[in-house]
C-alpha positions as CSV (number, residue, x, y, z in Angstrom):
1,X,16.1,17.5,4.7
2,X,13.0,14.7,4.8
3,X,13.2,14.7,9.0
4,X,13.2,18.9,8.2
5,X,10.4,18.3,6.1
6,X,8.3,15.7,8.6
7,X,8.5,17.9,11.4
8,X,7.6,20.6,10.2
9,X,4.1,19.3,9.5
10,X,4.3,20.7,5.6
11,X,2.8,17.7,4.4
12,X,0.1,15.9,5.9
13,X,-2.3,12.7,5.2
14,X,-3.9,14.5,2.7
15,X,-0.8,15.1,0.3
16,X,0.2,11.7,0.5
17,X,-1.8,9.6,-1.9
18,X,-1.6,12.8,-5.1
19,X,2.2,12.4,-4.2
20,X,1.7,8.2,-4.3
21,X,0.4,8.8,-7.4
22,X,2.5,10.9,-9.2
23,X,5.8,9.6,-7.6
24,X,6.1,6.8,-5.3
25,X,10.3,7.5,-5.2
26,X,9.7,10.8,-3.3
27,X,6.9,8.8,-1.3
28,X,8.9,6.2,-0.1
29,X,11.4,8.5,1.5
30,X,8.8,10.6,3.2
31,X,6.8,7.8,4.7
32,X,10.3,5.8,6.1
33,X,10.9,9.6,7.4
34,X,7.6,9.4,9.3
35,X,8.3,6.3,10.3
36,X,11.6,6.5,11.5
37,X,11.4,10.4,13.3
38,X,13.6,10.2,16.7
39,X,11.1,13.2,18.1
40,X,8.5,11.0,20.0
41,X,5.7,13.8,20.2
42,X,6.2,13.8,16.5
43,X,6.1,10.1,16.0
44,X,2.5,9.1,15.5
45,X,2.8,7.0,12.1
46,X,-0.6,5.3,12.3
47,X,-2.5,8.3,10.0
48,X,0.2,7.7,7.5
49,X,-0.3,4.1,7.5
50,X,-3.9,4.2,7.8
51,X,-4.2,5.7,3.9
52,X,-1.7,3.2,2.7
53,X,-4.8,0.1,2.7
54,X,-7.0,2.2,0.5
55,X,-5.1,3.6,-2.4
56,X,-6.0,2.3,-5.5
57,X,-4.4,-0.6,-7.3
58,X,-2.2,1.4,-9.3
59,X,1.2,0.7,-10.7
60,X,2.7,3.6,-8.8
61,X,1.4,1.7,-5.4
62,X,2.9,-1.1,-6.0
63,X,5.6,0.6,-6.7
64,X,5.8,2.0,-3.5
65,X,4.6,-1.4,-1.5
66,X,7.4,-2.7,-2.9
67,X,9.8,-0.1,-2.1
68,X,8.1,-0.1,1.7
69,X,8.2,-4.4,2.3
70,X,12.3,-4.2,1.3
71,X,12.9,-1.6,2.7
72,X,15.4,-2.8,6.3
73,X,15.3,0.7,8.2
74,X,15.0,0.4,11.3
75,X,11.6,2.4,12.5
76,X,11.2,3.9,15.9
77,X,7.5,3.0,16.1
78,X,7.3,0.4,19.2
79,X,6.7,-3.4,18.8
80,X,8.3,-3.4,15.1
81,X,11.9,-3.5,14.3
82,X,12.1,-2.2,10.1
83,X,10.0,-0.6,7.7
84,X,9.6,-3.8,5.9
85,X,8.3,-5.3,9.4
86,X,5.9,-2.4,9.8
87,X,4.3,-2.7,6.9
88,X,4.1,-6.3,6.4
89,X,2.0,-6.6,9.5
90,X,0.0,-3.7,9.6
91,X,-0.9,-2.7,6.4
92,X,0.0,-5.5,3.2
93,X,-3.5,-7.7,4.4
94,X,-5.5,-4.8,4.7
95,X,-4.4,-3.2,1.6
96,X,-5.4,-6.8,-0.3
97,X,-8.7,-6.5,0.9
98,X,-9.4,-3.4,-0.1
99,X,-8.1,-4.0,-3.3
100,X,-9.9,-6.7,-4.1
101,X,-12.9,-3.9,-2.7
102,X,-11.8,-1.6,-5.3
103,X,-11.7,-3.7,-8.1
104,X,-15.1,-4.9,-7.2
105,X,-16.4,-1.4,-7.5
106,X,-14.5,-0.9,-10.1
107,X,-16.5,-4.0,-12.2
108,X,-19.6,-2.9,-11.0
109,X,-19.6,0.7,-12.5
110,X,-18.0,-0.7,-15.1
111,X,-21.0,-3.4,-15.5
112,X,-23.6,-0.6,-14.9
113,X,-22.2,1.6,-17.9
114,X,-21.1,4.4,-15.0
115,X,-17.8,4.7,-16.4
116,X,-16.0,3.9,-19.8
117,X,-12.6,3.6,-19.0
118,X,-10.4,0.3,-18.6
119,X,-9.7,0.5,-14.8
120,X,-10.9,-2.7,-13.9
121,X,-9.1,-4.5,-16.2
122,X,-6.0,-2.4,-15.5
123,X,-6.3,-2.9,-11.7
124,X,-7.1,-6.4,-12.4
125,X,-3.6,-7.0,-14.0
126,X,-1.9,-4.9,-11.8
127,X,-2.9,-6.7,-8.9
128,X,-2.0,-10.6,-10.3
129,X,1.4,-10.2,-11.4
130,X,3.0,-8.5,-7.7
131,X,1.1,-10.7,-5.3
132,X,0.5,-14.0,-6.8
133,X,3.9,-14.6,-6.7
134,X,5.9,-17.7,-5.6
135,X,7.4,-15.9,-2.8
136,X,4.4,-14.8,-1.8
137,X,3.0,-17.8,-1.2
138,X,5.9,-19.0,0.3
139,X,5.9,-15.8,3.2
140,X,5.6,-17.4,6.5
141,X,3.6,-14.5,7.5
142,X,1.4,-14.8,3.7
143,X,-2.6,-13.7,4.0
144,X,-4.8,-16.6,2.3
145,X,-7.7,-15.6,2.2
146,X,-7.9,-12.3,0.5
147,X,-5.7,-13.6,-2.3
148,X,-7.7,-17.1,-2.9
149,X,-10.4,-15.0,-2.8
150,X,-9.3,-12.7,-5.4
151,X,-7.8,-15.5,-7.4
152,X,-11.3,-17.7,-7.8
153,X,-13.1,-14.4,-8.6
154,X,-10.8,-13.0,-11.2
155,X,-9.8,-16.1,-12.8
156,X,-13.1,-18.2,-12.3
157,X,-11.3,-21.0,-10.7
């Protein structure tokens, strides 16, 4: 039903991140359909990857990130052999750096009284505890630089 659903066009780049916010489980399934769709004229992935570095850092995308970097399918996109491959290269250093972007912005308005809410603090959070990890680190294929980065500026190191 998902390849139905992919080649068909129904949902596009647009749909995606509401549906990553509201649900990453029916995300997940729809991006490894994109990803993994046997009809070569149909098999352009980059737009869908191409959102994935600037969601915000929200629970539910993390959620999905970690659904997408353990996820073994095997893709049909050339070059990479699994989902987990796919992403891991193409998107997971990108998407760091943009977080730390977001969260930036996010501590500026904050700063400048533009907004009341918590969501620097909440992004804050959300991005420590998933990627400042020990198994991060010890990734031989582990970005440096965004996360020591991120680490001295959040935690004043």
């Amino acid at each position: 039903m998902l390849t139905e659903i992919v080649n068909s066009q129904f949902i596009t780049t647009i749909d995606l991140t509401p549906i990553i916010a509201t649900n990453p489980t029916i995300a997940h399934p729809l991006l490894v359909a994109w990803l993994t769709n046997p009809v070569p004229e149909q098999n352009n992935a980059r737009p869908f990857l191409d959102i994935l570095p600037f969601l915000p850092p929200t629970l539910a995308t993390f959620d999905l990130f970690g659904r997408l970097l353990r996820d073994q399918t095997r893709v049909t996109v050339q070059g990479y052999s699994t989902v987990a491959d796919l992403v891991l290269i193409e998107v997971l250093g990108r998407f760091i750096h943009e977080s730390i972007n977001w969260l930036d912005r996010a501590e500026n308005e904050e700063r400048e009284g533009n907004v009341s809410d918590d969501r620097f603090a909440k992004g804050v959070r959300n991005v420590r505890i998933p990627i400042l990890t020990p198994q991060c680190f010890a990734s031989p294929t582990f970005q440096a630089m965004p996360l020591l980065h991120f680490t001295h500026k959040t935690l004043h190191c």
